[in-house]
N, C-alpha and C positions, 0 to 999 in steps of 0.2 A: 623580688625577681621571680619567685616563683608562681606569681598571677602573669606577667608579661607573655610565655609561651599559652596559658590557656587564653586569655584575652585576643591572642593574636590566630588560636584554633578558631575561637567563637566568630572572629573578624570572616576570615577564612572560610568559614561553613556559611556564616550568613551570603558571602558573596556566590557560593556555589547552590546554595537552594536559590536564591534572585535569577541565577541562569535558566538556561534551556537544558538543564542536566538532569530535573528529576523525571524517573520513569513515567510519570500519571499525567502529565501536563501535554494537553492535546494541543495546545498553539507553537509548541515551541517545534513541532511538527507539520503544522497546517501547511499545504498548500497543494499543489497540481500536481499530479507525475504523470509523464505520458510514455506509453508502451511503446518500448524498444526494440526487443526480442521474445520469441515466442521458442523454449525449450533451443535457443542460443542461436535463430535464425534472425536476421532482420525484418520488421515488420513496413510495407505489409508483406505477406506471406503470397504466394502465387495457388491459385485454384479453390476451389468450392467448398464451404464452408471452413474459409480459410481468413484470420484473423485482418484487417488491413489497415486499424488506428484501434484505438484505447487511451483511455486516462480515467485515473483513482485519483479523485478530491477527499481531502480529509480537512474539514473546518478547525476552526480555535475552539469548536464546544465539543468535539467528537464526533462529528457527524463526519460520516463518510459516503460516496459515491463513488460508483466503477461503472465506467461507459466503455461497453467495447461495440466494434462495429466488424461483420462478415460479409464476403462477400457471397452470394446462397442461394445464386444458382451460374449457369454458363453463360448469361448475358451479361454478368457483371455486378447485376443487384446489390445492391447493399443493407443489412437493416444493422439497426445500431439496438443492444441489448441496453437496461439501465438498473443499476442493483442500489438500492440506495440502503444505510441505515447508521450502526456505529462503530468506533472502532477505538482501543483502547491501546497502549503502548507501556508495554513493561522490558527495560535493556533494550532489545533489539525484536522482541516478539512484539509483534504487531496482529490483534488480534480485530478479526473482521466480523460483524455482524449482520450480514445482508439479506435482503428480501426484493425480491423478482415477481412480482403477480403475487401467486400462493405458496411461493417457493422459497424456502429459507436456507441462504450458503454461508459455510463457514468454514472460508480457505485457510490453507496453513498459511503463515505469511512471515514476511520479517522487514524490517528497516532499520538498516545500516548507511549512513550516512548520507545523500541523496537517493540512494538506491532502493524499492521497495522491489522484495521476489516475495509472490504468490507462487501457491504451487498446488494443484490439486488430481484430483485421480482424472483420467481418458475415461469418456465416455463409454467407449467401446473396448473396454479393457485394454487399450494399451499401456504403454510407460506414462507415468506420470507427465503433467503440461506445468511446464512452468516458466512463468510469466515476467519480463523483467520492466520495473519504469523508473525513469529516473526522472527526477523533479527541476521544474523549470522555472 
């Protein structure tokens, strides 16, 4: 009797690594989120250089993509930014690796259950911007 309770730990564990449970496992993660809210506003956002779609892909291999689009000037313009590179998942930290041109960003981030929040400093020193998507 006393192998039955480990036999049934071992049973136990095997079915919970099989899952989408371990931290390092970039598929059990994979797919689209599209931006929501921008610091808890509806997006799009109204005026100049002001956010108006986005979405972060993140592959089954780690790879990651963040497309946001502004509007950037007073006729309405829109250009879409494209960061591509990787991203890693440990608990709930979600760790981004991106590259724009020659520009390398590494937002604070996290994901919780559909929900991915970025969050990174204002450009122009204001409060932090932080970014809400949730996966579709």
């Amino acid at each position: 009797m006393v192998h039955a309770p480990l036999g049934l730990a071992a049973i136990t564990l095997t079915a919970v690594l099989a899952g989408c449970t371990e931290p390092l496992r970039p598929s059990c993660r994979a797919g689209t989120y599209v931006l929501e809210t921008v610091n808890e506003a509806p997006v799009p956002l109204p005026g100049i250089n002001a956010p108006v779609a986005g979405t972060i892909t993140l592959s089954a291999t780690g790879v990651a993509e963040r497309r946001i689009s502004y509007t950037v000037d007073s006729q309405g313009t829109v250009r879409e930014f494209v960061a591509t590179g990787t991203y890693q998942l440990i608990g709930s930290e979600l760790t981004l690796v991106l590259q724009e041109g020659t520009s390398r960003w590494t937002p604070s981030a996290s994901l919780v259950g559909p929900t991915i929040t970025l969050t990174y400093p204002h450009p122009a020193d204001g409060p932090d911007i932080v970014e809400r998507y949730r996966q579709r």
